[in-house]
C-alpha positions as CSV (number, residue, x, y, z in Angstrom):
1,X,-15.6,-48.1,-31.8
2,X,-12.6,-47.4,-31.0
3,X,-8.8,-50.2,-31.9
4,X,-5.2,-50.7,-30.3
5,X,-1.9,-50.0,-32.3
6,X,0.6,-52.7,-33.4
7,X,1.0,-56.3,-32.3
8,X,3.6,-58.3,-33.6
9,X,2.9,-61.8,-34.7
10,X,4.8,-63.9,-32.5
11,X,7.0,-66.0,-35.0
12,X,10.2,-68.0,-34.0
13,X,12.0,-71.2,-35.2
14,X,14.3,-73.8,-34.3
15,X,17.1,-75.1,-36.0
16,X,16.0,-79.1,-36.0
17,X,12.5,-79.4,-37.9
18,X,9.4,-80.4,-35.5
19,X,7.5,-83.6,-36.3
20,X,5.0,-82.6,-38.7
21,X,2.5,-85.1,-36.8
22,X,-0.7,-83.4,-36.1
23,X,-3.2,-85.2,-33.1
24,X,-6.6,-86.6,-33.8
25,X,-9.2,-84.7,-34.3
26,X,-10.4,-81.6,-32.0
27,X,-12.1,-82.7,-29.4
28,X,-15.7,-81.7,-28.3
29,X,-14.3,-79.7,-25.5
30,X,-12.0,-78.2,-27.6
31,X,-14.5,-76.8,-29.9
32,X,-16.8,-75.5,-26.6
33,X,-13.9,-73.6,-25.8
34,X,-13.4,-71.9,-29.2
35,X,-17.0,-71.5,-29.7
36,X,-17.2,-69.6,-26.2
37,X,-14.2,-67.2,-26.9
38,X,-15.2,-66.4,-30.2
39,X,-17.9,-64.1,-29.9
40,X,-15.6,-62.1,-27.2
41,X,-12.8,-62.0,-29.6
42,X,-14.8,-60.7,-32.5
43,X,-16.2,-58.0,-30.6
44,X,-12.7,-56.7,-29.4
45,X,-11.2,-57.0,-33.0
46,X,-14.3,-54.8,-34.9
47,X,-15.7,-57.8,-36.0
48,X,-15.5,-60.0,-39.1
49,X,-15.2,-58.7,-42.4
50,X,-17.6,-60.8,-45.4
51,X,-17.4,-60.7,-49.2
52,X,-14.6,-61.8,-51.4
53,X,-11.7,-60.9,-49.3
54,X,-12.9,-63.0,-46.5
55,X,-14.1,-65.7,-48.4
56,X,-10.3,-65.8,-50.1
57,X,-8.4,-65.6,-46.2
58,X,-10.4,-68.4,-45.7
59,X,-10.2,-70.8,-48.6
60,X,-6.3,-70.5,-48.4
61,X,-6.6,-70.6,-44.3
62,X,-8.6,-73.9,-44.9
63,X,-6.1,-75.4,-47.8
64,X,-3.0,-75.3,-45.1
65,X,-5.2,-76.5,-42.5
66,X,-5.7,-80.0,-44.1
67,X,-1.8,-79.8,-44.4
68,X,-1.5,-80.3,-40.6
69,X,-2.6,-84.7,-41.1
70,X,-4.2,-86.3,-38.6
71,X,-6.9,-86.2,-40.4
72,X,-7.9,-82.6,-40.6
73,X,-10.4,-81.4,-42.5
74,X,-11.3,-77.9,-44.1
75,X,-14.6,-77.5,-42.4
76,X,-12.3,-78.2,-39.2
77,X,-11.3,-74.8,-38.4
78,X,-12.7,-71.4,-38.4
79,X,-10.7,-68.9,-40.3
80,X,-11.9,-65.4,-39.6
81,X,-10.7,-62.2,-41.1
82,X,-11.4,-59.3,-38.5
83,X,-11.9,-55.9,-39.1
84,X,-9.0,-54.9,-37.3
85,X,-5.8,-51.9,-38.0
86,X,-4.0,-54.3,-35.6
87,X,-1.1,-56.0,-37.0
88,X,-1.8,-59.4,-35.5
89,X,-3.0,-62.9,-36.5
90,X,-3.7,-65.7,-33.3
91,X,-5.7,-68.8,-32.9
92,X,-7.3,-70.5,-30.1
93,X,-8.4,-74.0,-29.2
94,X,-11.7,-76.0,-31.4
95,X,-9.7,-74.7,-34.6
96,X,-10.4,-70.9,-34.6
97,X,-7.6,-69.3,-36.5
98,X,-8.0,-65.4,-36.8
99,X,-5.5,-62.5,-38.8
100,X,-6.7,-58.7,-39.3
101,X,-6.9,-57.0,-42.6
102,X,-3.9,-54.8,-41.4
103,X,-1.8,-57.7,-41.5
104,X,-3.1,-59.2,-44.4
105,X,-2.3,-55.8,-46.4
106,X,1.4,-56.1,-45.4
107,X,1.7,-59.2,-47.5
108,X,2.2,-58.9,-50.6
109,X,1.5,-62.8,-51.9
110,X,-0.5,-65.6,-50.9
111,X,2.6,-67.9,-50.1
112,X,2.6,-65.3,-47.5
113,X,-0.5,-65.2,-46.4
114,X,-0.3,-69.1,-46.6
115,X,2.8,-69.4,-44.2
116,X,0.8,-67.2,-41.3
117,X,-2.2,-69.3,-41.7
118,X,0.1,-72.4,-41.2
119,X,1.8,-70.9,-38.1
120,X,-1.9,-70.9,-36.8
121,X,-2.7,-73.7,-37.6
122,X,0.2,-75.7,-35.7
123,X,-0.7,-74.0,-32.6
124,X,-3.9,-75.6,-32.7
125,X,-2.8,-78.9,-34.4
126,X,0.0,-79.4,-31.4
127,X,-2.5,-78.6,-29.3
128,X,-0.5,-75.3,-28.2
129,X,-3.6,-73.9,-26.2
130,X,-4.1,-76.8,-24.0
131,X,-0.6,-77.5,-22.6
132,X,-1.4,-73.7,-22.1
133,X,-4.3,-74.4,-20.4
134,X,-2.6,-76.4,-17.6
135,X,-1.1,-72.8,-16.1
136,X,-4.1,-70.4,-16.9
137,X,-7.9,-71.6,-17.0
138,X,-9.4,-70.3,-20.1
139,X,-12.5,-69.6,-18.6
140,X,-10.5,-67.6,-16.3
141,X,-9.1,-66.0,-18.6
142,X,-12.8,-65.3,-20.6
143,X,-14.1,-64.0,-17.0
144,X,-11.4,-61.3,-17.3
145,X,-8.6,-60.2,-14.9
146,X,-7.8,-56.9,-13.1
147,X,-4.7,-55.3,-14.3
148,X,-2.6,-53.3,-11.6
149,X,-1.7,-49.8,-12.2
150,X,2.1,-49.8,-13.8
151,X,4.2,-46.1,-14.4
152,X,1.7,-43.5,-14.7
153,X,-0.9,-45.7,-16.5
154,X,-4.1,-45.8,-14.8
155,X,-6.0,-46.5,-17.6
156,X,-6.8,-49.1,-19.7
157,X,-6.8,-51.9,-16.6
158,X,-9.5,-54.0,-18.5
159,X,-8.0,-57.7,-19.5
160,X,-7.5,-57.9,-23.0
161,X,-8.9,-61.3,-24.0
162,X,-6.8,-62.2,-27.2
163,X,-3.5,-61.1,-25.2
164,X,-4.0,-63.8,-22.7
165,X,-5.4,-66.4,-25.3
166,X,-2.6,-66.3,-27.4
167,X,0.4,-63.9,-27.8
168,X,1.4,-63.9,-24.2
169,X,0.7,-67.2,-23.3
170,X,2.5,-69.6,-25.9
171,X,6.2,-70.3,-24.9
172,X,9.0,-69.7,-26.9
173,X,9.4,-74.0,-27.7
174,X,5.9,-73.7,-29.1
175,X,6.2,-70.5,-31.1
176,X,9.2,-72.8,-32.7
177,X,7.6,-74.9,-33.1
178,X,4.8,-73.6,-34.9
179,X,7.3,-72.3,-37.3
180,X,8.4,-75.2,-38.4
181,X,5.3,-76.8,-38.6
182,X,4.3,-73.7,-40.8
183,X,7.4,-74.0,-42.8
184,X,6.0,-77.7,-43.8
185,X,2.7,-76.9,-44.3
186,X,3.5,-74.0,-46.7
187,X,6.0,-76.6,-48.3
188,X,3.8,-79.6,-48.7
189,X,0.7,-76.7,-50.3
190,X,3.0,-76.3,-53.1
191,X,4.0,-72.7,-51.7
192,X,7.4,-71.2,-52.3
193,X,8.3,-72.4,-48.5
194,X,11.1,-68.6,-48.5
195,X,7.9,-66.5,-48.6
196,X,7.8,-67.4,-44.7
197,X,10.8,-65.2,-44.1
198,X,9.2,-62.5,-46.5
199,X,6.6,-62.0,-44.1
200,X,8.1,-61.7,-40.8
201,X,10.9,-59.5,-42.6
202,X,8.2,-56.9,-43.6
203,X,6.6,-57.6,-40.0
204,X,9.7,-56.6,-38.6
205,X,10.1,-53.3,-40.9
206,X,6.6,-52.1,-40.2
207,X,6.9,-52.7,-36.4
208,X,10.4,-50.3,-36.9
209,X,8.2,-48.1,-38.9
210,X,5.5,-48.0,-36.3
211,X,7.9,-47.4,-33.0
212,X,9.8,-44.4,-35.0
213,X,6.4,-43.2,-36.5
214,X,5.6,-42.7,-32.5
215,X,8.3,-41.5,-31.5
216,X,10.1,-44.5,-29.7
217,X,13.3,-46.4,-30.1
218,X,12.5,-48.7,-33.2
219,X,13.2,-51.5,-31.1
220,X,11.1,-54.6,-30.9
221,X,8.1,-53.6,-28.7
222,X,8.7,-54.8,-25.0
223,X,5.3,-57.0,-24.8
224,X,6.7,-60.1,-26.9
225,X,8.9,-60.9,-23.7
226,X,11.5,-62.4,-23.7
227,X,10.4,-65.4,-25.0
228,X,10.3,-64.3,-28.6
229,X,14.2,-63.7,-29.8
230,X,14.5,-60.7,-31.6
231,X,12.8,-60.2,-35.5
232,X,16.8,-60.4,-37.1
233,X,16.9,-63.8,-35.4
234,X,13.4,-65.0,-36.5
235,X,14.1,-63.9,-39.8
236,X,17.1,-65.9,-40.0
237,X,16.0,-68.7,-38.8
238,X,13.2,-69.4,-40.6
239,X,15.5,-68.7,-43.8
240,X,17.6,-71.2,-42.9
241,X,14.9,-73.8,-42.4
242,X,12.7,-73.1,-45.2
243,X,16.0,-73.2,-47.5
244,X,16.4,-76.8,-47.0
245,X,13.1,-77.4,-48.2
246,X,13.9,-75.5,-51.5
247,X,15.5,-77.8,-53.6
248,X,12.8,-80.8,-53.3
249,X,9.5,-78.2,-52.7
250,X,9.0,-78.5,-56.5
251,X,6.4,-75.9,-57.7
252,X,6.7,-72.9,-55.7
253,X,3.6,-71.0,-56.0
254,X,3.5,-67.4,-54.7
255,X,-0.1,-66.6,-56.9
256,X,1.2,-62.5,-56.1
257,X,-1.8,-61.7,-58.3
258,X,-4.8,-63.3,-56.9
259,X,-3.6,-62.2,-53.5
260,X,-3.6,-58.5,-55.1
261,X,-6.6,-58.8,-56.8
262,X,-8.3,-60.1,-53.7
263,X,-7.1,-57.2,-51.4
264,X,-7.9,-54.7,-53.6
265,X,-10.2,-51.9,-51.7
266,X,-9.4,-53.4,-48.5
267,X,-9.6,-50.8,-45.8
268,X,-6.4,-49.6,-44.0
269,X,-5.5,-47.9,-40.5
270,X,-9.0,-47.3,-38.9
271,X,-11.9,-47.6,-40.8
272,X,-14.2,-45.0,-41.1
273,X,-17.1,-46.7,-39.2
274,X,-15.0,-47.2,-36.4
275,X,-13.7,-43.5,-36.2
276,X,-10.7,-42.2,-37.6
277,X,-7.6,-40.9,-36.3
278,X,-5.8,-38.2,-38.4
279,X,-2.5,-37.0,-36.4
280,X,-4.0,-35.6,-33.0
281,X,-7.7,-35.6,-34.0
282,X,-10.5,-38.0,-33.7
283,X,-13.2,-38.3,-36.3
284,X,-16.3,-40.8,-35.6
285,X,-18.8,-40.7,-38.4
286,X,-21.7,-42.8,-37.0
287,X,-21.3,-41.2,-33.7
288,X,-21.2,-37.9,-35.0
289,X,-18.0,-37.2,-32.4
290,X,-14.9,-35.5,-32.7
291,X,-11.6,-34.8,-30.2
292,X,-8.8,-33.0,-30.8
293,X,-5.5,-33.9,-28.7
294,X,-2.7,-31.2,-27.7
295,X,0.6,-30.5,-29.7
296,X,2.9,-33.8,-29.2
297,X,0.1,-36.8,-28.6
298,X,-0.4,-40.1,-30.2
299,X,-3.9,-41.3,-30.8
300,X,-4.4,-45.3,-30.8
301,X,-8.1,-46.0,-31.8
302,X,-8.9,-49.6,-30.0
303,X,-12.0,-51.8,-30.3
304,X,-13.3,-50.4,-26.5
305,X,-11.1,-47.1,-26.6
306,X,-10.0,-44.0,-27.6
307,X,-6.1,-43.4,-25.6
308,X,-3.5,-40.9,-26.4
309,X,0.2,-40.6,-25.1
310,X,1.8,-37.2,-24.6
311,X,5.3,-35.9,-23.5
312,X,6.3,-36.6,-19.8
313,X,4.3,-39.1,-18.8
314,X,0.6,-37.8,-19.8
315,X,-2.0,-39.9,-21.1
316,X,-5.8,-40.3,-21.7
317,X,-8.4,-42.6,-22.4
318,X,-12.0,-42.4,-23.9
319,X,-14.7,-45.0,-23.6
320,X,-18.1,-45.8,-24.4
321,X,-20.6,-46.6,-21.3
322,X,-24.2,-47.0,-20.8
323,X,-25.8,-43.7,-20.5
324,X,-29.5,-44.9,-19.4
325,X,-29.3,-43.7,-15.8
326,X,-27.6,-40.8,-13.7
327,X,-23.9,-39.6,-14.7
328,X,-23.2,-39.4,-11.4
329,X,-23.9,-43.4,-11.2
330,X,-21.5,-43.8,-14.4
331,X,-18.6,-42.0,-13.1
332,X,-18.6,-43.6,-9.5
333,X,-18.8,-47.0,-11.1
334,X,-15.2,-45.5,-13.8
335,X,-13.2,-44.8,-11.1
336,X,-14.1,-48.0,-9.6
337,X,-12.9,-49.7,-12.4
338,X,-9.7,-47.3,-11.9
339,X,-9.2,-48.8,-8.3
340,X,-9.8,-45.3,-7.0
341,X,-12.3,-44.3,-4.3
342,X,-15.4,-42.2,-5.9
343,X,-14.7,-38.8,-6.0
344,X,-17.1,-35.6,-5.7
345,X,-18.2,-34.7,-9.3
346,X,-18.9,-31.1,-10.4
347,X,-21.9,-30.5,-13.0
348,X,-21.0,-28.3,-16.3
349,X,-21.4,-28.0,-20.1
350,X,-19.0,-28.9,-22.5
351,X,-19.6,-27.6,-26.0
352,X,-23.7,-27.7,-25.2
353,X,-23.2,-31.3,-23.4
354,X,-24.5,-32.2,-20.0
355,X,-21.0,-33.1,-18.0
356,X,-19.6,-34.0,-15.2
357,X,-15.8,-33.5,-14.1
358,X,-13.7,-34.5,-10.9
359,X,-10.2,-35.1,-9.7
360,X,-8.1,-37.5,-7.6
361,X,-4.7,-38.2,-6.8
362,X,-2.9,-41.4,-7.1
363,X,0.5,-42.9,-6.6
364,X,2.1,-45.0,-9.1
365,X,5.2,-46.7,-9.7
366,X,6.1,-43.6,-11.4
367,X,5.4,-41.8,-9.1
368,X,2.2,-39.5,-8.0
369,X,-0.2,-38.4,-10.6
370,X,-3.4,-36.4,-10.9
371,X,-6.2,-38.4,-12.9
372,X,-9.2,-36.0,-14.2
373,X,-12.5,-38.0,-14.8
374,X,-15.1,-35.8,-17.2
375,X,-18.5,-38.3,-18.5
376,X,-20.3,-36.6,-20.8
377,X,-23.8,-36.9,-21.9
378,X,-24.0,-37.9,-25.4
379,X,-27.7,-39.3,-25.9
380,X,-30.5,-41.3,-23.5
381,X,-28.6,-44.2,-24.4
382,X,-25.2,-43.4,-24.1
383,X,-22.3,-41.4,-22.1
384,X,-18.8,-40.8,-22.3
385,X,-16.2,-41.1,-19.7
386,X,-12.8,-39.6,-20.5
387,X,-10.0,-40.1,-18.0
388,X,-6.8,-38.0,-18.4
389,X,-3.6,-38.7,-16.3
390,X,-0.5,-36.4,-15.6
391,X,2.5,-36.4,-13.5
392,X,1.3,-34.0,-10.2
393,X,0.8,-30.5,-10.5
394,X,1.3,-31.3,-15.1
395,X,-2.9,-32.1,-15.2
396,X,-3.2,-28.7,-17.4
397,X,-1.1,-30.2,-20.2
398,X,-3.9,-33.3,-20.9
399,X,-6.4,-30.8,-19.6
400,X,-7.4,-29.3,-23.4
401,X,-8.4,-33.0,-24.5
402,X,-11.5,-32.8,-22.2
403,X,-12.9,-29.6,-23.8
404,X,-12.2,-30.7,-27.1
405,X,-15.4,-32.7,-26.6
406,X,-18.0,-32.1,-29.2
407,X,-20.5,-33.4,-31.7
408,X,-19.6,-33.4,-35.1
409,X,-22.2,-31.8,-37.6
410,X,-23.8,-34.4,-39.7
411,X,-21.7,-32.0,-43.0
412,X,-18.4,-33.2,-41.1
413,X,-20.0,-37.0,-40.7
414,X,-20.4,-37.5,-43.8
415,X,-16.7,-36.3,-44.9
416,X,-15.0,-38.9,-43.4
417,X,-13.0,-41.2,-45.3
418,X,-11.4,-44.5,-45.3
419,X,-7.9,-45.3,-46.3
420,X,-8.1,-48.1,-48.3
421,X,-5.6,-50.7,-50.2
422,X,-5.1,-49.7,-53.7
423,X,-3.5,-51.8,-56.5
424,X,-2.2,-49.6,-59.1
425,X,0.1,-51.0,-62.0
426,X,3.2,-48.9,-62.7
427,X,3.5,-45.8,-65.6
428,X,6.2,-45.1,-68.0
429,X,7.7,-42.3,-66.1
430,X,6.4,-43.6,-62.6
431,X,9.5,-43.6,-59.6
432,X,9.2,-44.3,-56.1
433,X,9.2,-40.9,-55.3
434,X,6.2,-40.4,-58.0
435,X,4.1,-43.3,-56.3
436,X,5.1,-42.3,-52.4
437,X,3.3,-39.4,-53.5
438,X,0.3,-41.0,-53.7
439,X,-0.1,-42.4,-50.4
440,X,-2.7,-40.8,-48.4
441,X,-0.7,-39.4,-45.4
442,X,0.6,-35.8,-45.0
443,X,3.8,-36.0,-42.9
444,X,7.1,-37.3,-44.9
445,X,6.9,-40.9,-44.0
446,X,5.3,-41.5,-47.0
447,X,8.3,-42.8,-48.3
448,X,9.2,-45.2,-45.8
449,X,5.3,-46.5,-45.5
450,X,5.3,-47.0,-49.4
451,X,8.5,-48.8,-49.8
452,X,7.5,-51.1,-46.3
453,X,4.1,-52.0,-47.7
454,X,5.4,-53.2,-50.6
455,X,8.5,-54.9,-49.5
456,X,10.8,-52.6,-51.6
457,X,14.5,-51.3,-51.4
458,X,14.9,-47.4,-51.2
459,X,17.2,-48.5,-54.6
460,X,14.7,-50.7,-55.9
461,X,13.7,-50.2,-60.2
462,X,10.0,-50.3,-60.9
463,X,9.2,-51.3,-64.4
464,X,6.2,-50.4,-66.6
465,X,3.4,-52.7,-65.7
466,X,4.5,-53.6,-62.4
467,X,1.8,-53.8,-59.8
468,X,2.3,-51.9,-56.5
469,X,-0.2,-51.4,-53.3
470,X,-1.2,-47.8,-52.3
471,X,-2.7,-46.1,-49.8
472,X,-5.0,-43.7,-50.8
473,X,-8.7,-42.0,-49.5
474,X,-11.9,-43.2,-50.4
């Protein structure tokens, strides 16, 4: 339903080259171990996408995959496009390699498209996941880990499956080396082996983008550790490398127009079946449900939640549960999940829905806080729980979120749109300024998202017949 923000591909590089040797083939176990996660990562990531675009991700996907020797084969790996506004592309052990269509609309050529799928494709080649394995279990991980309450977040304590499978868990010597690999790979596909820095440059610009966009410092999100150096340092290092392939890569293929042509229509930020986030309000077609956030929040639409971040330390989170039995048993078993003792539940109606609401207090490393639990009725099969956190005695600045509640009529369903990927060639007379003016967002960053998408200088020329991506409704 509902999908998280930004995650930064975790790309680094080392200055000597890795052996390009890949290991026999995948093992039986190996592909068990794929084939178990896979189902779990699909459902987390809205799925995966079918039709030309996927078909495309994985021909190229399955091109640099026989680059990796040891005798790999296309039909070896399972590359997946997922239906996901998540900047992000992973793999995990058996040869399942994975990148979301928000990603894959930052590129802007298939040389870059090629170099991520070759990044992937070493982890799994060098056998990344296993020498992973030897700290964390994967079925461990699969089973799912509590998380413990951190700040003033007492939400969202779930494990996040693809987190522990991949971003978090590979060390900064096999994020190199996965680099390099992917470097060679690229090179030895006949791509222009430079397009590798193109990708994590724009990577780096949208994450900016992003962390201003929200308010924050611009600086390279927190999560990558410290085992990923910083984006200026990946960048350069991976120039470096891929320049002394240059001079013997012979053709240097960047095929910018297939890639455009392919990605064409491809839906951007949240897709309307998934719900739609415009500034502080939530729009979900199929569910017929709409919330509207205070003055100040940021909405992040995830695959299990709705959450939203205010000023001082307020927060909230929305989620789906199993509305067949009593409310009463649904919210007992939410704050369980919180770590908090059930609390007494008072019955109401919100907006003509059958509710329940309670309070508790908690103490966090930030401090105390007051967390308000509402579950809502929404059908016989399904209910609501929305959980909204404030510093003590601030629970009225969150508190407007819970009676913002209500079903949309089926007029409003069906007005929702899509943002989509748009190819558009450039006018006689078109400017920068023209085309920003085209992108479908109402604040003024549609400057800065236009000129990020397509990889552009503010002082860049455009010339007539030049083709440039959009964002636009549908």
């Amino acid at each position: 339903m509902i999908h998280a923000r930004l995650s930064l591909i975790a790309l680094a590089l080392v200055a000597a080259p890795a052996q390009a040797q890949a290991p026999p083939g995948l093992t039986p176990a190996e592909r068990q171990q794929g084939a178990q996660a896979h189902p779990q990562i699909l459902q987390q990531f809205g799925g995966a996408m079918s039709g030309p675009v996927a078909d495309y991700v994985r021909g190229v996907g399955q091109k640099i995959a026989v680059q990796s020797g040891g005798g790999a084969r296309p039909q070896d790996y399972v590359v997946t496009l997922l239906n996901s506004n998540v900047n992000n592309a992973f793999a995990i052990p058996g040869g399942y390699v994975y990148i979301t269509r928000q990603l894959l609309a930052l590129m802007n050529d298939e040389a870059e498209l090629a170099f991520v799928m070759g990044h992937e494709v070493a982890h799994v080649a060098a056998r990344h996941g296993q020498k992973r394995q030897n700290r964390a279990a994967l079925s461990n991980i699969l089973a799912g880990i509590a998380g413990v309450v951190t700040g003033s977040q007492i939400i969202g304590q779930g494990a996040n499956i693809v987190a522990q499978l991949t971003t978090l868990g590979f060390s900064r010597e096999q994020e190199r080396q996965a680099d390099s690999l992917g470097v060679r790979y690229l090179t030895s596909a006949a791509y222009d082996p430079l397009a590798s820095g193109d990708i994590l440059a724009a990577l780096g610009a949208q994450t900016a983008l992003e962390a201003r966009l929200q308010g924050q410092s611009g600086a390279e999100p927190s999560r990558w550790l410290s085992t990923h150096p910083a984006n200026g340092e990946r960048v350069a290092r991976i120039r470096a490398e891929a320049q002394t392939f240059v001079a013997r890569a012979g053709a240097r293929a960047h095929n910018r127009d297939a890639f455009l042509n392919a990605i064409d229509g491809l839906p951007y930020d949240d897709d309307a079946a998934q719900g739609v986030v415009q500034g502080g309000r939530f729009r979900h077609g199929s569910l017929q449900l709409a919330l509207d956030a205070p003055a100040g929040f940021t909405l992040t639409n995830g695959a299990e939640a709705l959450s939203g971040s205010g000023p001082g330390g307020t927060s909230f989170e929305l989620r789906m549960a199993d509305g067949t039995g009593d409310l009463a048993a649904v919210a007992a078993a939410r704050w369980q999940q919180l770590g908090l003792q059930p609390r007494p539940m008072q019955a109401t109606r919100i907006n003509g829905l059958e509710a329940l609401a309670g309070s508790a207090q908690a103490q966090t490393r930030g401090g105390p806080v007051d967390a308000t639990l509402t579950v809502y009725r929404w059908n016989t099969q399904t209910a609501f729980t929305l959980i909204a956190v404030a510093p003590q005695g601030q629970a009225a600045q969150v508190a407007p979120v819970a009676a913002s509640v209500r079903r949309l009529t089926a007029q409003e369903a069906g007005a929702i749109r899509t943002r989509r990927i748009q190819v558009a060639r450039v006018a006689a007379g078109d400017t920068l300024a023209s085309l920003a003016a085209r992108m479908a967002y109402d604040d003024a960053s549609r400057m800065e998202r236009f000129l990020t998408l397509n990889q552009l200088a503010q002082d860049a020329v455009l010339k007539a017949g030049d083709r440039v991506k959009l964002v636009v409704w549908r």
